[in-house]
Structures are given as structure tokens and as C-alpha cells.
N, C-alpha and C positions, 0 to 999 in steps of 0.2 A: 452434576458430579460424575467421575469415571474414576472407577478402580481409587477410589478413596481423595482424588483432586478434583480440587475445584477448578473449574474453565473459564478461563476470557479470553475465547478467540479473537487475536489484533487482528483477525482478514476475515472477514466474510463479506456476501453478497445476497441482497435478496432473494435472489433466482439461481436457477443454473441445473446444467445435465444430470448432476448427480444428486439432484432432489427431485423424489418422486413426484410426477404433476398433480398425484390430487393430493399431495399431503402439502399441511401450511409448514408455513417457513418455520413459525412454533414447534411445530410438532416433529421438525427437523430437528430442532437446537433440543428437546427431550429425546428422540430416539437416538441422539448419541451423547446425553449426557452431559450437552454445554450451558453450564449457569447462564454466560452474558457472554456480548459478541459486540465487537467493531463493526457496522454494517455500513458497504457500501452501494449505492446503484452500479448498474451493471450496464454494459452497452452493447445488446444484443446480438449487434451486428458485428462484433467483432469476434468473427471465428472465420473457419473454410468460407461461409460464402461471400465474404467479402473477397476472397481470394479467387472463386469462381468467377462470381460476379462481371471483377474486373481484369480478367484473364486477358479479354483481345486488348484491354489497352496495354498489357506490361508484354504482351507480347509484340508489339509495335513501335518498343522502345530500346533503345541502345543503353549501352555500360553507362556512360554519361546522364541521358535521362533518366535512369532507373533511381539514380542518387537523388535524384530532383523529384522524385512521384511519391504524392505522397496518399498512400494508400487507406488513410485513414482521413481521407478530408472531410466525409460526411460529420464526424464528431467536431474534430478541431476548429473547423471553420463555422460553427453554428451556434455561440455562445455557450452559454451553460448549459450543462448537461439533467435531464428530469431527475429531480429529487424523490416526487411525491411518494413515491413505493414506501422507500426507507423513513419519511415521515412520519407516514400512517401508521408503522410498524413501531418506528417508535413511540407514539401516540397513546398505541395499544400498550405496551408492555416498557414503561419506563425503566425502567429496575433492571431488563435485562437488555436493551438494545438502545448501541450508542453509534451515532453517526459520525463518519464523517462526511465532507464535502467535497465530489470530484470535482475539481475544478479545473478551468480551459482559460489559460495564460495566451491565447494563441487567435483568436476571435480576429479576424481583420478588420471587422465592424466596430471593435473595439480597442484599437489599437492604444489606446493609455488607459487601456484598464478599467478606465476610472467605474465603467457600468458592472464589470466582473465582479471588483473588488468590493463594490456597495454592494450585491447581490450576497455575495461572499459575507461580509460582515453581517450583514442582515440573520445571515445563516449561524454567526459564530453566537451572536447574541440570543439565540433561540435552543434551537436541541441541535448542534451541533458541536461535537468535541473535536472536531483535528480538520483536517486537509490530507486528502488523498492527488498526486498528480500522478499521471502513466505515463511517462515520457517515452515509451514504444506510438505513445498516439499522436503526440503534440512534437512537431520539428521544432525547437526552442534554442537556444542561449539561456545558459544560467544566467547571464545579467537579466533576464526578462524576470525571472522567478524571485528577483531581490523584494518585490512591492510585498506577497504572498508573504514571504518571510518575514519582511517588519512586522506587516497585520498580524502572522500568530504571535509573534513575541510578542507583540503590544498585547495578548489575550490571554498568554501560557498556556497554548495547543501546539499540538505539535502537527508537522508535517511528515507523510509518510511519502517516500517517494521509493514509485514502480521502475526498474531502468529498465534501458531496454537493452536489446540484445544487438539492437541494429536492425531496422526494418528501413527499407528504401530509403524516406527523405528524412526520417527519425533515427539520427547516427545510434551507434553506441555509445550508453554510457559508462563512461571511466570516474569510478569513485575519485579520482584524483580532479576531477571536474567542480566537485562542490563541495574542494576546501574554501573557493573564495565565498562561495554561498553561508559558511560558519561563518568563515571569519569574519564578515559584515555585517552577522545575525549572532553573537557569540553565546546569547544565551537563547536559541534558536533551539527545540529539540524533536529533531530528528530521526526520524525510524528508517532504517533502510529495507526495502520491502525484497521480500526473496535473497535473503540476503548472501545467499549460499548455493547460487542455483546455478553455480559452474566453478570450480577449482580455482580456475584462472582468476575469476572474481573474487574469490575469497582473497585470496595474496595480494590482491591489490585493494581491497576493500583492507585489509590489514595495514598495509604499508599507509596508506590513505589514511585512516583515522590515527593511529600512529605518529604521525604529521603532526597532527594537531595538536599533540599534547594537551595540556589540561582543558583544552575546548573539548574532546575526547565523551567528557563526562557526560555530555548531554547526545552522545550517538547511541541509537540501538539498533540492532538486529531482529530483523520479522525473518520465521522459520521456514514460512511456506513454499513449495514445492521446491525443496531446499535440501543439497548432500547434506544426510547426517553431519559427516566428518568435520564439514566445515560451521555447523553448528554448535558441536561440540569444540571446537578451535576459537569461535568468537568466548564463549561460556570461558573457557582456559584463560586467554589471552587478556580479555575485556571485564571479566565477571560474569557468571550468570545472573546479574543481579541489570544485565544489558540486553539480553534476550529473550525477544515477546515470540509467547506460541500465536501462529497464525496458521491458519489450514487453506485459504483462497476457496472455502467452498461455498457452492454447491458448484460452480460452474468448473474450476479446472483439477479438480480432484476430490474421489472420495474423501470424507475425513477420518477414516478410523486408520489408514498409510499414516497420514499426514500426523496426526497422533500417536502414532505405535512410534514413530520418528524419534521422539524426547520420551517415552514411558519406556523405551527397550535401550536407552543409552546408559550408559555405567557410571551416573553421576550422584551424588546424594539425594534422598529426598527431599532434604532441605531448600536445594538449587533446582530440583523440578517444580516444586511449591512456586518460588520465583518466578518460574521461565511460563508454567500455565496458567497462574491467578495475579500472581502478587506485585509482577510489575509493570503490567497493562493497568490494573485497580490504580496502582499509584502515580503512573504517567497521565493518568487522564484525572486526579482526582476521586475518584469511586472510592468510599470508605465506609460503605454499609455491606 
């Protein structure tokens, strides 16, 4: 609890920069006060020195090939991604740590899926709550992402999708991209992760669910590393009763920013109860 609310971080990560290395991840979620957290694995490599790393090659490549490089192939191309971290953690401390599944639509070795998705489901039927995709990592087609989405509807988990900003062979995504993905998933629910993490995005994440009309009901908004403004715009426009607090920590932000975010906004208490505890609890089922 913090300053009188309760927390369910919808983004966390087992590890990351801004957790101390000898403090546990536990002892993270109590020095700032978080009840229960969304926890996902993390992919280590994906910071600056992936960038280092593979410097001479992007420097050897033209405007052309740069669209085509795809700078994140050590993940996307290698199956599923390690769970055991976020297992174990949930193992330990049911009550406060809820998984979800990164998963890799994108595997060339598994080009129908079929081994992802059993892996996948294996998972949903165990301790895992939802689906995480990063689409900064995986070059996709939303038609690729249809199978993902039947499986959680068949489960009622939800899918949280990372977009990206546009990274070499990982276009940008345009929320206007996965209206086909509701509307063939209609009772599909979906979080939009960072959901606020450029102006631009906002107005077109608006316009975008907008579209849908009453399919609408089942989109929400993840806060992290995310303009206020446009947090407080979903909260307006959508309900605050659509917008989950997330912090993306430890790796890409302290959390007490990423929290001062919704505790310093000019909203009721009522709709911060919502946006911290009550509608992450309720999107995943948690009723204790």
C-alpha cells in the first residue's frame, strides 16, 4: 500500500537497472509499497548493447536494408522466450505475483505455431494470467497474432500488447492496425501497453478504439512510461474504470515517477482506487 492505495502493478519485470542488485525483487514490491504486480521475464539484451554490439553491421547498410534489419533477431528468432525467473517468483509468493507470457509469434522454426501455441497454452493452464507481445521485437502482421488471440478468448486472458515506435524491421504500430485483430477476437481484451507514450499516439489510439464502438468495452490503457495528459484523456474519454496503473519497473523506470504520475493527477479518489487496484484485480479475476 502507498499513501492509503492499494497496488496492482499491470507492468512489471523480474529484474532491471532500477533495482538494487542485492535487494530481491520482494523486497522491491515492499520498498515501494506494491500489494501485487503483473510480472514479466525480461530480455536482457535488449538495451544499448544490442546497439553496440551490432554497430558495423547497421553501419554497412543502406536506407533500404535498414527497413529489412532486424535488430532484435537473437529473441524473435529463437522460440519462446525463458520463463523460469517469473515462475519461481510466482511459486514463492502466489497472493502477490501474476504472470504473464511473453510470447514469440515469429519463430521461423515454427512457422504454424502450432509448438508456440501448445507451449503457450501449457502456460495459460498453469500460473499464468494474460499474454504479453513486444512488437518493437517481433517484425509481424497482425494476421499472424489472430491464433494468440482466439487461444486467450478461449481462456478470458487478456492480451497486452507493447507497440513499438518503429525499430528497423519492427514497423511502427498504428493503433488503427488492430481494429481487425478485435473485430475477429470481439470478446478479446486487450490492454494497450504505454499507452500514452507520445501525443501523437494518444489521438490515434482515441480515434482507433473510438472505431469500434461497443467492441470499445473490452480495450484498456497500461500507464507506463506514459504523458500524464494523455492518461488523464483515456480516464475522461474511455472511463477510469479502463485504465491500469503500470510502472515497466525495474528495468525502464524508477517507480515512485511512474506512480507520482496518477497520485499528483486532479482526479477523485474514487477513479485512482480503479486506475491502482481495482481494475487490474478485476481484469485478471483476483478477488481476495
Amino acid at each position: 500500500m502507498r499513501d492509503g492505495n492499494y497496488i496492482f502493478d499491470a507492468h512489471m519485470h523480474y529484474t532491471g537497472i532500477f533495482k538494487p542488485p542485492d535487494m530481491s525483487f520482494i523486497d522491491y514490491l515492499d520498498a515501494n509499497g506494491i500489494d501485487r504486480a503483473i510480472i514479466n521475464t525480461l530480455n536482457t539484451k535488449a538495451n544499448m548493447s544490442v546497439l553496440k554490439d551490432k554497430m558495423g553491421q547497421l553501419l554497412k547498410l543502406g536506407k533500404t536494408n535498414l527497413q529489412k534489419f532486424n535488430i532484435f533477431s537473437e529473441f524473435s528468432e529463437n522460440g519462446q522466450p525463458d520463463h523460469q525467473k517469473v515462475i519461481e517468483l510466482q511459486k514463492s509468493n502466489p497472493e502477490r505475483i501474476f504472470p504473464f507470457f511473453w510470447y514469440n509469434p515469429t519463430d521461423p522454426k515454427d512457422e504454424d505455431q502450432k509448438k508456440g501455441l501448445k507451449i503457450l497454452e501449457d502456460a495459460l493452464n498453469n500460473e499464468f494470467y494474460g499474454v504479453k507481445l513486444q512488437l518493437a521485437m517481433i517484425p509481424v502482421a497482425v494476421e499472424r497474432l489472430y491464433p494468440v488471440a482466439e487461444l486467450l478468448t478461449k481462456y478470458d486472458k487478456p492480451l497486452y500488447i507493447h507497440p513499438s515506435g518503429g525499430v528497423f524491421a519492427a514497423p511502427r504500430t498504428s493503433p488503427f492496425s488492430l481494429i481487425p485483430l478485435v473485430r475477429e477476437n470481439p470478446d478479446l481484451k486487450l490492454i494497450i501497453g504505454h499507452a500514452s507514450y507520445t501525443m501523437e499516439f494518444v489521438i490515434e489510439v482515441v480515434a482507433a478504439v473510438k472505431s469500434l464502438g461497443t467492441l470499445a468495452k473490452n480495450i484498456f490503457f497500461e500507464t507506463s512510461v506514459s504523458i500524464p495528459f494523455g492518461i488523464a484523456s483515456y480516464a475522461k474519454i474511455f472511463g477510469a474504470d479502463h485504465v491500469l496503473f503500470g510502472s515497466d519497473t525495474p528495468p525502464a523506470s524508477p517507480w515512485t515517477p511512474e506512480y507520482d504520475k496518477i497520485a499528483l493527477m486532479n482526479l477523485p479518489t474514487s477513479q485512482k482506487k480503479l486506475i491502482f487496484n481495482d481494475n487490474t484485480a478485476r481484469l485478471l479475476k483476483v478477488t481476495k
